[in-house]
TIFI-578027 format. One line per 4 residues: for each residue z, y negated, x negated of C-alpha. Coordinates in steps of 0.1 Angstrom, whole numbers, plus 2048, in hexadecimal, padded with zeros to 3 digits. Layout:
BEGIN
Z Y X ~ ...
***
This chain:
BEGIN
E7E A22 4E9 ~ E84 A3D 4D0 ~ E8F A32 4AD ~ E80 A4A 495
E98 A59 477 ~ E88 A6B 45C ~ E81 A73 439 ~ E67 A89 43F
E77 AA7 445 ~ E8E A9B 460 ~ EAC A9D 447 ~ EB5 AAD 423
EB4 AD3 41D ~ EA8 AD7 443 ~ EC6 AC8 451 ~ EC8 AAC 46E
ED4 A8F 457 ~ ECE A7E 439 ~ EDE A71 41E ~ EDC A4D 424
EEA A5A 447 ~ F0B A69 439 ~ F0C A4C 41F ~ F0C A33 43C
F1B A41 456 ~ F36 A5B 44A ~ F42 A51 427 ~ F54 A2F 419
F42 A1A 403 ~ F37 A20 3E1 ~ F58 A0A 3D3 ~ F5C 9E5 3C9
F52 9CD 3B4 ~ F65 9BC 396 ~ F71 9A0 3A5 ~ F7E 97C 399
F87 95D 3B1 ~ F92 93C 3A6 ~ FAC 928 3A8 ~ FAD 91F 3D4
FB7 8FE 3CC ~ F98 8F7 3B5 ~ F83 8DC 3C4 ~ F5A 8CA 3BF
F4E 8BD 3B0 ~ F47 8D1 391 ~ F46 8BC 376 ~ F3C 8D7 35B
F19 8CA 347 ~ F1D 8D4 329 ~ F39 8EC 32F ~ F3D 911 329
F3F 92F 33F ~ F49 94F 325 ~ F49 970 33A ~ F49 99A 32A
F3A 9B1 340 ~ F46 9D5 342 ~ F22 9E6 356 ~ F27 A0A 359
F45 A0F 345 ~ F31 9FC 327 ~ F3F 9E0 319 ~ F25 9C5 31C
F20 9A7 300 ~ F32 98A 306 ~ F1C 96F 319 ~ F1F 946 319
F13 934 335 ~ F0D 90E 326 ~ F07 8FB 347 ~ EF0 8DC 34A
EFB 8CB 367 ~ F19 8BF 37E ~ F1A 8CB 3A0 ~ F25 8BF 3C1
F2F 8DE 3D4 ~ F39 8FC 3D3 ~ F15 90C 3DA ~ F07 8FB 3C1
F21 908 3AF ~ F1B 929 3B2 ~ EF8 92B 3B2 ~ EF8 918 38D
F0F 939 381 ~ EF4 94E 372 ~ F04 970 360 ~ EF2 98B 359
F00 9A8 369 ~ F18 992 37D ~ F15 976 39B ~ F28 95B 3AC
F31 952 3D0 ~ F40 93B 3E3 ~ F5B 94F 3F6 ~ F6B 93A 40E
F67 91C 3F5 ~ F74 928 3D5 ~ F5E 937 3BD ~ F5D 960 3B8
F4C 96B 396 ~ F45 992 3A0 ~ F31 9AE 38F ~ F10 9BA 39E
F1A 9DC 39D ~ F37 9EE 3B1 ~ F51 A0A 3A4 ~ F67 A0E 388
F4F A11 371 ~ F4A 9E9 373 ~ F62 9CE 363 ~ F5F 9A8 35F
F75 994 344 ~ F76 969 347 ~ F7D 95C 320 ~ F97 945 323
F86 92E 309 ~ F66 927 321 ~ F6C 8FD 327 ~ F5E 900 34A
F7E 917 354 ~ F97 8F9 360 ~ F7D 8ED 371 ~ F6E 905 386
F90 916 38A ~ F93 931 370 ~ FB1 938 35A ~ FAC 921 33A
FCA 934 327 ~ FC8 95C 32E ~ FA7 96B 330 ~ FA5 97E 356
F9D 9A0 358 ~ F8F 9B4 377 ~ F80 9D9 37D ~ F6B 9E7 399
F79 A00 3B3 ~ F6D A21 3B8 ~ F70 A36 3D8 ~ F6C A5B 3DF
F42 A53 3E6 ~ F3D A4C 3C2 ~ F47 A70 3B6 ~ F30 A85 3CD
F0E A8A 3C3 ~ EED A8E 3D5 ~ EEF AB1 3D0 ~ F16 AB7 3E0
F08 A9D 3FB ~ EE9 AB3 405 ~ F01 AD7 406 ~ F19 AC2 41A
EFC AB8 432 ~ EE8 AD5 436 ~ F0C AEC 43B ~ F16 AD3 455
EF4 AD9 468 ~ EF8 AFE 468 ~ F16 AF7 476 ~ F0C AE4 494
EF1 AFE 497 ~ F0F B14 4A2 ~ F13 B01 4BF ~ EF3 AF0 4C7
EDF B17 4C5 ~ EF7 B1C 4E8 ~ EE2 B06 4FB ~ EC4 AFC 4E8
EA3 B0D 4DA ~ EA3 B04 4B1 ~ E97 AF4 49E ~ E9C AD1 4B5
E7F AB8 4B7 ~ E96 A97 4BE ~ EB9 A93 4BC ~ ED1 A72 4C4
EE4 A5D 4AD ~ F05 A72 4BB ~ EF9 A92 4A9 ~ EF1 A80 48A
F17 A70 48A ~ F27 A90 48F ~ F13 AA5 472 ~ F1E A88 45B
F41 A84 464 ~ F43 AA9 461 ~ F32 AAD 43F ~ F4A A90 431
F69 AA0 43A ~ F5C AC1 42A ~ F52 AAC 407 ~ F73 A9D 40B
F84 ABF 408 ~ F6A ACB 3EF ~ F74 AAE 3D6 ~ F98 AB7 3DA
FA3 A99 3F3 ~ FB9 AA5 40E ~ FAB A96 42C ~ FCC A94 43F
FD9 A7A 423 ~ FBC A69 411 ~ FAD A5D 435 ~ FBD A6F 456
F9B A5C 463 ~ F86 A76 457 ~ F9C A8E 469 ~ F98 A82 487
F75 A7C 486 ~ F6F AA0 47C ~ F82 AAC 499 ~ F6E A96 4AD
F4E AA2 49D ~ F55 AC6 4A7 ~ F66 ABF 4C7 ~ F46 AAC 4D2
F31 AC9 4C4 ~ F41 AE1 4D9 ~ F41 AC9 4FC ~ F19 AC8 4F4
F11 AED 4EE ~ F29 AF6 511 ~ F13 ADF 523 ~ F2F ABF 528
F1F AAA 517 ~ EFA AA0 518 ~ EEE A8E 4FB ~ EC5 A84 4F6
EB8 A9F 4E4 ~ E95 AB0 4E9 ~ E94 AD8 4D6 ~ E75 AED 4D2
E66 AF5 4F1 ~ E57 B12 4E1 ~ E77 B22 4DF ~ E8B B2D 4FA
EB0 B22 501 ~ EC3 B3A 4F4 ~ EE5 B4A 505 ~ F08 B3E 4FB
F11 B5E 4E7 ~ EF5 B5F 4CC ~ F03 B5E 4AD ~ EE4 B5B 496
EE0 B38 484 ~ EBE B27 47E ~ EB0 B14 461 ~ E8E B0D 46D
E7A AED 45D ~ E87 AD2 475 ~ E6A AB7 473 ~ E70 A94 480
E91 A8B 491 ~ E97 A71 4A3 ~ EB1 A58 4B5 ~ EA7 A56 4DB
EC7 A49 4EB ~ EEE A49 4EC ~ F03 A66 4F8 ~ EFD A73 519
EDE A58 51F ~ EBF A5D 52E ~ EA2 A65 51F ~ E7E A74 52A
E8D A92 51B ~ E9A AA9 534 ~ EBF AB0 53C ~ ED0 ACE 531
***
């Protein structure tokens, strides 16, 4: 059964993909949150009623007002714990069976500071003498905007036009999963470059999957490999030496199978 992809146009600026696609598929996460654990050796049950919690939030590179947290209760576990931690801007979880106090938000824009004066610390497994300090992580996602995303996108398609015009009328109907994998691997490598990463050294990964990208491009316009993908039968097929490119509206696009599957397409 086909799984439809689309955002109404079929992708951004005409293109094959969307953003959410490249996001997902071809680009590392956004960053990290700030991040404290407790003490491993801290152990239920939580004998805090009455007992302070005193936590800053940095949100957005904006230093929040310090918050107190008076609880009203003991607690026998560690998820009970947790789910009696209640920070605005901030949450806890039980990770592995010590308690993590992280920010909501992600990147390096996000900080979290634990007073040291808070008479809960000792027992939940805080530092009760130095206040502890920790920042969010960024990555290379979290400096390209929508805009740099779409030209990434919509170059990337033109691109593969190059080689899928050899053996199919444009603009295509349905397309697999494989052609929306290669567009995005190849428009991340190009942002990479764009933003002033070198490729080769911030992730040889992209490298390779770039190469990949192109080398599976050009296996699919020479007829070696078959992928699911239905173009406009209006259109003829065009021959291998036309050099025009085309940017026609591309509709609804779809995933209809894995590389070299069968579909009730036809082969080409």
């Amino acid at each position: 059964m086909a799984i439809s992809v689309s955002n109404g146009l079929g992708g951004v600026g005409n293109s094959y993909v969307t953003i959410t696609d490249l996001v997902n598929l071809s680009l590392p996460g956004l960053g990290d949150p700030a991040i404290i654990d407790a003490i491993p050796a801290t152990t239920p049950p939580f004998n805090v009623n009455t007992k302070t919690l005193i936590v800053t939030l940095v949100i957005d590179s904006i230093t929040q007002n310090q918050y107190t947290q008076t609880f009203t209760a003991n607690y026998a576990t560690v998820d009970l714990m947790v789910a009696a931690i209640a920070i605005p801007g901030a949450f806890a979880v039980n990770n592995g069976g010590i308690i993590r106090l992280r920010t909501t938000k992600v990147g390096i824009g996000q900080g979290i500071t634990i007073d040291h004066t808070g008479t809960a610390n000792e027992i939940l497994g805080f530092d009760k003498f130095f206040d502890t300090n920790s920042v969010g992580k960024s990555t290379l996602t979290s400096d390209i905007s929508e805009d740099e995303m779409t030209f990434a996108i919509v170059s990337a398609s033109e691109f593969a036009n190059g080689y899928l015009k050899r053996r199919y009328g444009l603009p295509l109907v349905q397309w697999s999963y494989d052609l929306i994998q290669a567009i995005c691997d190849i428009a991340a490598y190009n942002l990479a470059k764009r933003k002033g990463f070198n490729p080769e050294v911030y992730d040889a990964n992209w490298v390779t999957k770039y190469n990949a990208a192109v080398k599976w491009l050009e296996d699919v316009g020479n007829r070696r490999e078959h992928p699911n993908i239905i173009d406009s039968p209006h259109n003829p097929v065009p021959y291998a030496g036309t050099t025009n490119l085309v940017d026609d509206q591309r509709g609804w696009g779809n995933i209809i199978g894995s590389r070299g599957g069968y579909t009730n397409s036809r082969w080409y």
